[in-house]
TORKOL-4160 file (C-alpha; in steps of 0.2 Angstrom, whole numbers, padded with zeros to 4 digits, m for minus):
355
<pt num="1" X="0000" Y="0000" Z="0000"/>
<pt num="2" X="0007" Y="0019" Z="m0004"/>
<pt num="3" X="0005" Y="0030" Z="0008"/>
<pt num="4" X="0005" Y="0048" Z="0006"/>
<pt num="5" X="0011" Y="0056" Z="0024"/>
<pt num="6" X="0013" Y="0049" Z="0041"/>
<pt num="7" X="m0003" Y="0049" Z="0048"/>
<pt num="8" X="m0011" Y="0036" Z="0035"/>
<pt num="9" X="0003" Y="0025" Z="0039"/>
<pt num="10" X="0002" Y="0027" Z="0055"/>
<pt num="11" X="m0016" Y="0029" Z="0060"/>
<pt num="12" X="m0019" Y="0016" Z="0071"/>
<pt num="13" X="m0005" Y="0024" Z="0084"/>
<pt num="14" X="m0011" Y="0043" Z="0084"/>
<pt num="15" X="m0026" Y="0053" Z="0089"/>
<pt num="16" X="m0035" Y="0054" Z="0073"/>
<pt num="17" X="m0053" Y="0044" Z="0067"/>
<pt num="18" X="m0058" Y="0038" Z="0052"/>
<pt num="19" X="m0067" Y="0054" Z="0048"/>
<pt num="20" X="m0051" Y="0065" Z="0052"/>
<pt num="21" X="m0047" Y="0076" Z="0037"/>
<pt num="22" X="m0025" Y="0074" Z="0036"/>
<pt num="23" X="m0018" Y="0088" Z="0032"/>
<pt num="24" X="m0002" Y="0081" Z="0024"/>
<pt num="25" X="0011" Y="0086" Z="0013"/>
<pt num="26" X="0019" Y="0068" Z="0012"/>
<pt num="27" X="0030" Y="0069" Z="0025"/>
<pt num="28" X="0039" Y="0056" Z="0036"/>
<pt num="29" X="0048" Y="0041" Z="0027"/>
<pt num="30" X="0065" Y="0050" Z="0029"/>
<pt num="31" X="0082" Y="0039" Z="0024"/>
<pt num="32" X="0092" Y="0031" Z="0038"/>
<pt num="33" X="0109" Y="0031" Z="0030"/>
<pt num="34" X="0124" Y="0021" Z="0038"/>
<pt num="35" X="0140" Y="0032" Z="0039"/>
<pt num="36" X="0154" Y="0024" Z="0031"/>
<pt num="37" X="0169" Y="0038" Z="0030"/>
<pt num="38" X="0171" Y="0045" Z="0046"/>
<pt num="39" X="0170" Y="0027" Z="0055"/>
<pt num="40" X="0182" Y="0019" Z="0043"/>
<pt num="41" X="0193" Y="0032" Z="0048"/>
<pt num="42" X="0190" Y="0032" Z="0066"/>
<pt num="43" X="0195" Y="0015" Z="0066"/>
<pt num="44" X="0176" Y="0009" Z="0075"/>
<pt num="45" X="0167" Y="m0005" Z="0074"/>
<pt num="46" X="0151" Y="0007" Z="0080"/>
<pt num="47" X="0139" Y="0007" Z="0068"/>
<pt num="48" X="0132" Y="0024" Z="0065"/>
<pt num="49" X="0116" Y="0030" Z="0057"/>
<pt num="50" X="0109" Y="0046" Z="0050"/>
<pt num="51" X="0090" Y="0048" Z="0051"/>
<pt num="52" X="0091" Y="0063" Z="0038"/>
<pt num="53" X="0073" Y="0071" Z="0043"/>
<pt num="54" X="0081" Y="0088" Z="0030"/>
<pt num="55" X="0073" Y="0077" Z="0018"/>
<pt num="56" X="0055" Y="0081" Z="0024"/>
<pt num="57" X="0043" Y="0094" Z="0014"/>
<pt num="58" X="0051" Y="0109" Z="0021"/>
<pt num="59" X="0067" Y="0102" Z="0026"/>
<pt num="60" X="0064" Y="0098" Z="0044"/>
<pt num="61" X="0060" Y="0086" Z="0056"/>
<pt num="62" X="0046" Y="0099" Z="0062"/>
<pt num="63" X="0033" Y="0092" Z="0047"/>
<pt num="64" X="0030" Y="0076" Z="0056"/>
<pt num="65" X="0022" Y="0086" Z="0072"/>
<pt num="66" X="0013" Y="0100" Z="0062"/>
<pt num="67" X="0004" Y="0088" Z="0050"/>
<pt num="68" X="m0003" Y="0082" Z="0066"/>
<pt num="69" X="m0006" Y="0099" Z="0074"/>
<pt num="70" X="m0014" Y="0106" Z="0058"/>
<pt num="71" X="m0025" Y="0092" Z="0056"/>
<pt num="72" X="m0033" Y="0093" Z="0076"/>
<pt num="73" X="m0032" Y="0113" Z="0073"/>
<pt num="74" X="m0043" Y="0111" Z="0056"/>
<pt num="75" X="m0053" Y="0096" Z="0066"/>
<pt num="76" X="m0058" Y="0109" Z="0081"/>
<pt num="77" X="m0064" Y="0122" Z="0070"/>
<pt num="78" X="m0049" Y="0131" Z="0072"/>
<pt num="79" X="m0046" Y="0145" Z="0057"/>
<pt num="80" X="m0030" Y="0151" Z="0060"/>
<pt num="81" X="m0013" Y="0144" Z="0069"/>
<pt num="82" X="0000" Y="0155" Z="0081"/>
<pt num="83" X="0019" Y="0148" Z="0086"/>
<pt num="84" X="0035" Y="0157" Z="0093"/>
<pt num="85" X="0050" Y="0150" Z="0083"/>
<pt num="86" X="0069" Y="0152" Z="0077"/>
<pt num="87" X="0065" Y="0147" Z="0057"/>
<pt num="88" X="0061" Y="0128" Z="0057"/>
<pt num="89" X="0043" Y="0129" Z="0065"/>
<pt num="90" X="0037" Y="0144" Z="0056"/>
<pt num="91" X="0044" Y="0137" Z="0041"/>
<pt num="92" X="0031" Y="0121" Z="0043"/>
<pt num="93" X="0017" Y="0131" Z="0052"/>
<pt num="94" X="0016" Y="0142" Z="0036"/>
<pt num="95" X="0016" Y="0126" Z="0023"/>
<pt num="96" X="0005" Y="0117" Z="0032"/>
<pt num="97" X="m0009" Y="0132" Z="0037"/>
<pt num="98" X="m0007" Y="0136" Z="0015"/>
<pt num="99" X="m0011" Y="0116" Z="0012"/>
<pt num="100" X="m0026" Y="0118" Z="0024"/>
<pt num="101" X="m0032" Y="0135" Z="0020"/>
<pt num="102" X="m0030" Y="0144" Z="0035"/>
<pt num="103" X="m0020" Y="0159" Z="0043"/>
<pt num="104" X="m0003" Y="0156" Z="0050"/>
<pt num="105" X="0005" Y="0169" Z="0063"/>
<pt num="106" X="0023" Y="0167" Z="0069"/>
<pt num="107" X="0034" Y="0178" Z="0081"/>
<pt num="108" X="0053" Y="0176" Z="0078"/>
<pt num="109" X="0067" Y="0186" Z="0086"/>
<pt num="110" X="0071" Y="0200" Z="0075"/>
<pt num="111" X="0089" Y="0195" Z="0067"/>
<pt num="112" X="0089" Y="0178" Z="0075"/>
<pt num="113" X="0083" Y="0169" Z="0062"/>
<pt num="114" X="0094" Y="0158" Z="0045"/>
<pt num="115" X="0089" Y="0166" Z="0029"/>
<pt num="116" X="0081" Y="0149" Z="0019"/>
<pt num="117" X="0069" Y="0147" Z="0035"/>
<pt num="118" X="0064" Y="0165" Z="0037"/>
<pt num="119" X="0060" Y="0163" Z="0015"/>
<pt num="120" X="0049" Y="0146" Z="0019"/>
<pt num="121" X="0038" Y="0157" Z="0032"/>
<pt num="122" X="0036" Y="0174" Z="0018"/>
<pt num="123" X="0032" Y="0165" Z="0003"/>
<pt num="124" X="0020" Y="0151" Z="0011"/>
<pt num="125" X="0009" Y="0169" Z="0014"/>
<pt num="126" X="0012" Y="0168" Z="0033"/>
<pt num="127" X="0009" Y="0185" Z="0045"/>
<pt num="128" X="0028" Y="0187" Z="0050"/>
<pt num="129" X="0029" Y="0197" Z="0068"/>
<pt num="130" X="0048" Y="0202" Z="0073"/>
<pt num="131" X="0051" Y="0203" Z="0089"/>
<pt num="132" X="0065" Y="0211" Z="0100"/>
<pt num="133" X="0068" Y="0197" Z="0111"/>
<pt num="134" X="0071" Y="0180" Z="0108"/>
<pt num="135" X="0062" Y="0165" Z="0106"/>
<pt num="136" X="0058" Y="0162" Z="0123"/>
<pt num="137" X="0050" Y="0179" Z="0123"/>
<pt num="138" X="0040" Y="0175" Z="0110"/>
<pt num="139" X="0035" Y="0157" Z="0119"/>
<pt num="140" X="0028" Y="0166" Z="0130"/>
<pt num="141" X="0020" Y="0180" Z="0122"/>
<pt num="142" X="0011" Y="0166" Z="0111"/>
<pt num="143" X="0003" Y="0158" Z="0126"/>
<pt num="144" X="m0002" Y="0174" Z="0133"/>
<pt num="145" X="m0010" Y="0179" Z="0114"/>
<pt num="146" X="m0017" Y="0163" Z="0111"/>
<pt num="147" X="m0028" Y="0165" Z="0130"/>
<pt num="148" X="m0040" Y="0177" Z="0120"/>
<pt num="149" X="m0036" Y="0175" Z="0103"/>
<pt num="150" X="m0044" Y="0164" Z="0092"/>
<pt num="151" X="m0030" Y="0154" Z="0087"/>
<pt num="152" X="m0021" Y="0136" Z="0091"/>
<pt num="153" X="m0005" Y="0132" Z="0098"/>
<pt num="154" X="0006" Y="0123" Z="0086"/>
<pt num="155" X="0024" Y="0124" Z="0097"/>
<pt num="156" X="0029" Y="0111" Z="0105"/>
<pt num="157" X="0019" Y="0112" Z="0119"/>
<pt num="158" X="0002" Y="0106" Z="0108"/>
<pt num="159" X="0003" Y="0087" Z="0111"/>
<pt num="160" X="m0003" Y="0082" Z="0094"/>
<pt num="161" X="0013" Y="0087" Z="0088"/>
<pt num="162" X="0024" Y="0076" Z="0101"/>
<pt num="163" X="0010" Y="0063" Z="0093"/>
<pt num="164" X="0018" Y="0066" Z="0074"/>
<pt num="165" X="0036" Y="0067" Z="0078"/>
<pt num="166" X="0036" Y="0051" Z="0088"/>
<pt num="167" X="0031" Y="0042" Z="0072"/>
<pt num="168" X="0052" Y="0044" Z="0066"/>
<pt num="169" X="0058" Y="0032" Z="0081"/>
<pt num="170" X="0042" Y="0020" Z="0073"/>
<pt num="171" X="0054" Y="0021" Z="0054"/>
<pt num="172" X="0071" Y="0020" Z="0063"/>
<pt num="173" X="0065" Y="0003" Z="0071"/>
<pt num="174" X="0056" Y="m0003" Z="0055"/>
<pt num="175" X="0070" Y="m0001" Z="0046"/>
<pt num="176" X="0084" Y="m0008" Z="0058"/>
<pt num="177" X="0072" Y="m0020" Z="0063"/>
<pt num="178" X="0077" Y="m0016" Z="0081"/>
<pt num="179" X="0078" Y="m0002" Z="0091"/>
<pt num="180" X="0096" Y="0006" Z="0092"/>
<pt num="181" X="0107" Y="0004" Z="0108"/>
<pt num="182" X="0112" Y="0025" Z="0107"/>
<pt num="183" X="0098" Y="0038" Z="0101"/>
<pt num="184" X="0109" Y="0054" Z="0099"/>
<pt num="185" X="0096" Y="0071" Z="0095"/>
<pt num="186" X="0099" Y="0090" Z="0095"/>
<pt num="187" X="0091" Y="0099" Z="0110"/>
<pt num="188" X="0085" Y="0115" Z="0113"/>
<pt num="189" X="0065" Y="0114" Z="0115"/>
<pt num="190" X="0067" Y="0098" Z="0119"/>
<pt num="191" X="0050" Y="0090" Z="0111"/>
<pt num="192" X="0059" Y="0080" Z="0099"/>
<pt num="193" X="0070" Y="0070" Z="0108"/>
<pt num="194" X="0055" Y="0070" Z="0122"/>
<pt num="195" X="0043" Y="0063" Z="0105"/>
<pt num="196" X="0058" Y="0050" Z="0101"/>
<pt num="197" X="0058" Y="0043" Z="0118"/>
<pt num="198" X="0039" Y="0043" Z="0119"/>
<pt num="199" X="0041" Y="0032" Z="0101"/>
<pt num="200" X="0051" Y="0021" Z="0103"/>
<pt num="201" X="0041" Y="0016" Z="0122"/>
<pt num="202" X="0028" Y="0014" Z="0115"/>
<pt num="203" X="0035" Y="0003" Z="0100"/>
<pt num="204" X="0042" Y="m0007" Z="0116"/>
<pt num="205" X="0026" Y="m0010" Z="0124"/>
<pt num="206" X="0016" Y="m0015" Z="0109"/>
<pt num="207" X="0030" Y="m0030" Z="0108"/>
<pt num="208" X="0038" Y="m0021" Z="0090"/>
<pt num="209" X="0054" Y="m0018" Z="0098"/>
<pt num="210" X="0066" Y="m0030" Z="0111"/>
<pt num="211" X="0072" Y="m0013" Z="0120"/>
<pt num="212" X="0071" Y="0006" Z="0122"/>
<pt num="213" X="0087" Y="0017" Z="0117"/>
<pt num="214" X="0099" Y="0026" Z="0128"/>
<pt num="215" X="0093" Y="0044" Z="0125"/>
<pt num="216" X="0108" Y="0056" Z="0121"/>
<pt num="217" X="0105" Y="0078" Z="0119"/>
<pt num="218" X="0117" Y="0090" Z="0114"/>
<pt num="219" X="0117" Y="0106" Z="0115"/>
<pt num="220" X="0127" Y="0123" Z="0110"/>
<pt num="221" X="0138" Y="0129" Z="0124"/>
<pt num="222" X="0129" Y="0147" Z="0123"/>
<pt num="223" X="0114" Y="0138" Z="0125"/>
<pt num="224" X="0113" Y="0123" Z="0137"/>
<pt num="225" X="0102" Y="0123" Z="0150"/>
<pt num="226" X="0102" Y="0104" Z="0153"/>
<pt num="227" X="0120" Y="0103" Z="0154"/>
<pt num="228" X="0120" Y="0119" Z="0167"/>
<pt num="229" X="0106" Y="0113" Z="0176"/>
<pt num="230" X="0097" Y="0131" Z="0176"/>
<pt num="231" X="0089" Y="0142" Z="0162"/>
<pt num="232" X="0099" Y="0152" Z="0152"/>
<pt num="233" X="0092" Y="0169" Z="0150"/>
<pt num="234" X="0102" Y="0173" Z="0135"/>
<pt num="235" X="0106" Y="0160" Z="0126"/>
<pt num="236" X="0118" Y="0162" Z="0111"/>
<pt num="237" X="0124" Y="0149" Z="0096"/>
<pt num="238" X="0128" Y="0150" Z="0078"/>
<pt num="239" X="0116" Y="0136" Z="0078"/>
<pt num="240" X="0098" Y="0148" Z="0078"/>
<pt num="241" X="0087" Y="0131" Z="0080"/>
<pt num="242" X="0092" Y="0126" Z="0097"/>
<pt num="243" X="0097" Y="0142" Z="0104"/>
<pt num="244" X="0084" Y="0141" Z="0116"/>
<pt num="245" X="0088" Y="0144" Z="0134"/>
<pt num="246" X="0069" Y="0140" Z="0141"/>
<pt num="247" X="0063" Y="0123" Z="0135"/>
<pt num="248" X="0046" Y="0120" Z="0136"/>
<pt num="249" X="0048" Y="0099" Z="0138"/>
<pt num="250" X="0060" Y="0104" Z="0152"/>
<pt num="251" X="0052" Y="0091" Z="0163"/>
<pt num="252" X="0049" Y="0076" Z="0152"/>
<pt num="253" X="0065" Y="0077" Z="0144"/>
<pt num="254" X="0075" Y="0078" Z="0161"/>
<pt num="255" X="0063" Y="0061" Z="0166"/>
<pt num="256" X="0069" Y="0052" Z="0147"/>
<pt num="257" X="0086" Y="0055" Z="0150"/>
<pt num="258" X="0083" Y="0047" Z="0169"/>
<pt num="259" X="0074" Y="0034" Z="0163"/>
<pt num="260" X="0086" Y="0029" Z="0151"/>
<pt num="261" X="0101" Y="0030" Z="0159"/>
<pt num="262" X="0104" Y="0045" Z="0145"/>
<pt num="263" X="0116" Y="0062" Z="0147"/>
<pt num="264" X="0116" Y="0079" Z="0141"/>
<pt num="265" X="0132" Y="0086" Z="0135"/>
<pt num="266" X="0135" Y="0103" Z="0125"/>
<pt num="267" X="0148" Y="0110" Z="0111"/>
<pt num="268" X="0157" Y="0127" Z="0105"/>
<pt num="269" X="0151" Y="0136" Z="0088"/>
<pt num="270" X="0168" Y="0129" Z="0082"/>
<pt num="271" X="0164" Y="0110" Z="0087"/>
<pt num="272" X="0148" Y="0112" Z="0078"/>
<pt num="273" X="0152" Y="0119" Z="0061"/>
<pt num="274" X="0168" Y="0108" Z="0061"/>
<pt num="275" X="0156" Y="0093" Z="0060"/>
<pt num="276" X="0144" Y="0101" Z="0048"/>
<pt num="277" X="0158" Y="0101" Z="0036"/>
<pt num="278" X="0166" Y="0086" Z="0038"/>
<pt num="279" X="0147" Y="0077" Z="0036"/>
<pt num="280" X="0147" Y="0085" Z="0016"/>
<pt num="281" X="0165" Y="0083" Z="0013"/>
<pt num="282" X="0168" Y="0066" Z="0020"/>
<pt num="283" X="0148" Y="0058" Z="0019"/>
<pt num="284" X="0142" Y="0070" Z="0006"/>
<pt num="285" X="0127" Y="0075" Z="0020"/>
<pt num="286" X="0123" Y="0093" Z="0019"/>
<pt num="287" X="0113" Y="0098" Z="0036"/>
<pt num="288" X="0110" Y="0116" Z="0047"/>
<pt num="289" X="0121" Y="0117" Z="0060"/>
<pt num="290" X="0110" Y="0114" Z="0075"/>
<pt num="291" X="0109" Y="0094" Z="0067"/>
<pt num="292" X="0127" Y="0092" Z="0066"/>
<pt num="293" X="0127" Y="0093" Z="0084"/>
<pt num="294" X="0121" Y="0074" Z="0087"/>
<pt num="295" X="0132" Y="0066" Z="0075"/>
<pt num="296" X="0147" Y="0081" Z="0086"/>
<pt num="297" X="0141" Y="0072" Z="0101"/>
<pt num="298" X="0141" Y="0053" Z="0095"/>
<pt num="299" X="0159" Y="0054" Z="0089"/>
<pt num="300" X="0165" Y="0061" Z="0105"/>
<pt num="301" X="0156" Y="0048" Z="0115"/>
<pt num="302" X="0162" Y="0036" Z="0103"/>
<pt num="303" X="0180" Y="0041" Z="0105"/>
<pt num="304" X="0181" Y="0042" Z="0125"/>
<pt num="305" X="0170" Y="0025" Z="0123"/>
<pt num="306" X="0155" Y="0033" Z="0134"/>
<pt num="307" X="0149" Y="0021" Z="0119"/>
<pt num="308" X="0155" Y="0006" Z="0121"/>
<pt num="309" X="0162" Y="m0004" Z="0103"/>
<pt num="310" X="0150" Y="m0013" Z="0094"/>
<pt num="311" X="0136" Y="m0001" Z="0101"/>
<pt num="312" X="0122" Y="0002" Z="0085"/>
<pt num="313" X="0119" Y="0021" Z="0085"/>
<pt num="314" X="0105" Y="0035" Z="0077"/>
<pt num="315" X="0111" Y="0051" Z="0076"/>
<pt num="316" X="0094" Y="0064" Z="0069"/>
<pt num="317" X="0100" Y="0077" Z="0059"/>
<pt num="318" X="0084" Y="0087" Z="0061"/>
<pt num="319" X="0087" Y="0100" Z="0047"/>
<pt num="320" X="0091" Y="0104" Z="0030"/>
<pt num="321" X="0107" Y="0112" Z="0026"/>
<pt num="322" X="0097" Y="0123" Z="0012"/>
<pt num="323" X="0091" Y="0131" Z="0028"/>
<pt num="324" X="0105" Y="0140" Z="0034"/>
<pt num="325" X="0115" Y="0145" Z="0016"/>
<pt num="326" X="0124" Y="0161" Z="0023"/>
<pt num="327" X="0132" Y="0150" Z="0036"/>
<pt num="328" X="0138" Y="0137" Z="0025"/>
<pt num="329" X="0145" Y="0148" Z="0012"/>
<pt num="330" X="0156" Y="0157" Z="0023"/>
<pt num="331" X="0163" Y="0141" Z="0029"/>
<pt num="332" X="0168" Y="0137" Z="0012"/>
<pt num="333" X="0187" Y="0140" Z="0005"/>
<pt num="334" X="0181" Y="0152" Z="m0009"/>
<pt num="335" X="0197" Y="0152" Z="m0020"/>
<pt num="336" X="0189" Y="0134" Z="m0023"/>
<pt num="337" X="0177" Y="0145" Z="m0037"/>
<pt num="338" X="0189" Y="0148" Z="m0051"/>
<pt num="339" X="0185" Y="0161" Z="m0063"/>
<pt num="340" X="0190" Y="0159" Z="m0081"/>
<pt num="341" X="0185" Y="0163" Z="m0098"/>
<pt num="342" X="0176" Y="0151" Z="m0106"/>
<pt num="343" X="0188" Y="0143" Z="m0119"/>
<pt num="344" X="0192" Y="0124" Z="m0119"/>
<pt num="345" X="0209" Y="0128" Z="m0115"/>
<pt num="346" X="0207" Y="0137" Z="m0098"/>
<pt num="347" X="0194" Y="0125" Z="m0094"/>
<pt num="348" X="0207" Y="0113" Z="m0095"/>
<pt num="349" X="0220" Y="0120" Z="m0087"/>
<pt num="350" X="0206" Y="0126" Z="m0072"/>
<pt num="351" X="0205" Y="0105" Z="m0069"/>
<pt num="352" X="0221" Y="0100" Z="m0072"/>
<pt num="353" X="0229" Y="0112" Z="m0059"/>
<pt num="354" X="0216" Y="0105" Z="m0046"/>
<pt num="355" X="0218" Y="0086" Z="m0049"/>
């Protein structure tokens, strides 16, 4: 059977009825890809995947939760949808309201937000509102809004969108056929790995899956509140989708990494860039920054042997590289674009001088 977005695939596990009308764009059925590179030269015997969520409709793991949200909006009567968000959520919220006909609204921090995902949210038609804050300003102000506007949640904190993006630890055990030993996500809201956790538990309980993963978030150093065990009022990172200093799944995601024997652990700008660019040059995996930070964070733990040899590990990259262009150019040698008239002899010589 074909199906055409996560929710029909998945119906039986998520809070929809046979009369639901799915808002979908196709989403979900991302590629797990085995690194082969970078362990080769490490010298491992780890085995490594990317679950490359990039590859959703609008380049980010954020589809799975808002066709769900969208849908439960649309089913309530609901005619227009509100989020806070540092590019990826507005991005989706603004596709997703287009495809169901309604009005989306989303607050980002003025000059916090990567270029491709602030172009997603203008051209789906969405009502932009800077803000001078950041996106836990707007967090909030959202939830003050949405107490006498007429308008839904789709952040995180709506749980119909835990309810879609727990439906990528459902794929990840489908296509292993069992459920990894090491689960390593980027955190800065903290639903998804919160969703992932809440997946592949329920995959356990149903009999689909032996075991439950060790749960592993990274975060940027300028933005780690679970590493510093407090808040961070003004949370900095090169990496505008997890610079978050206020996560709303603070709770749940404290009790995953508890309940499954987990960790938290946190990287420079540096760190996290570095590893952007050795996943295209060495994998040929072009992701934003904030994603690199869980393949950054597997590698270390794979190095110091936090995981062990042998260990079977998933590493979400949850966004598009396409997102963030002005980052990803500047880390690019730029006497690597050769200028040169266009003759077969300078062509020539252009390619022979860079064999």
């Amino acid at each position: 059977m074909r199906y055409t977005g996560l929710i029909e695939k998945y119906r039986d596990t998520l809070p929809v009825s046979d009369d639901t009308l799915i808002i979908s764009l196709g989403e979900g059925n991302t590629p797990l890809i085995k690194l082969e590179n970078i362990l080769c030269e490490m010298g491992t015997h780890v085995e490594l995947y990317i679950k490359y969520e990039g590859l959703n409709p609008t380049g980010s793991f954020k589809d799975r939760g808002m066709t769900m949200a969208v849908t439960k909006a649309v089913e309530s009567g609901s005619r227009a949808i509100i989020c806070a968000s540092t590019g990826n959520t507005s991005a989706a919220a603004a596709a997703y309201a287009a495809r169901a006909g309604i009005k989306a609204f989303v607050l980002i921090p003025e000059g916090k937000i990567a270029l491709g995902k602030l172009a997603q949210a203008m051209i789906h038609g969405s009502t932009i509102i800077q803000i001078k804050g950041n996106f836990d300003d707007g967090m909030q102000l959202v939830k003050d809004v949405a107490e006498f506007a007429p308008v839904s949640i789709v952040n995180s904190i709506n749980p119909y969108r835990l309810q879609g993006q727990k439906t990528a630890a459902f794929e990840i055990i489908e296509e292993l056929g069992y459920a990894p030993n090491y689960h390593c996500l980027p955190v800065g809201n903290a639903g998804n790995i919160t969703a992932h956790w809440m997946g592949y538990t329920e995959y356990h309980e149903m009999g689909k899956s032996d075991s439950t993963p060790i749960m592993l978030g990274y975060q940027a150093e300028g933005a780690a509140p679970f590493v510093k065990g407090a808040r961070v009022d003004n949370p900095e990172t090169i990496a505008t989708a997890i610079r978050i200093g206020n996560p709303q799944s603070w709770d749940q995601a404290l009790k995953l990494s508890k309940d499954s024997n987990g960790w938290f652990d946190c990287f420079s700008d540096k760190e996290i860039l570095a590893t952007q660019k050795m996943l295209t040059e060495k994998e040929g995996i072009f992701c934003e920054p904030a994603s690199a930070i869980s393949v950054a964070g597997a590698l270390r733990d794979i190095k110091s042997g936090k995981i062990p040899d042998g260990s079977s590990v998933v590493c979400t990259l949850t966004g598009h590289g396409l997102k963030d262009p002005d980052t990803a150019i500047a880390q690019c040698d730029q006497s690597a674009m050769i200028n040169v008239n266009p003759t077969l002899n300078e062509v020539k010589k252009a390619i022979l001088d860079h064999m």
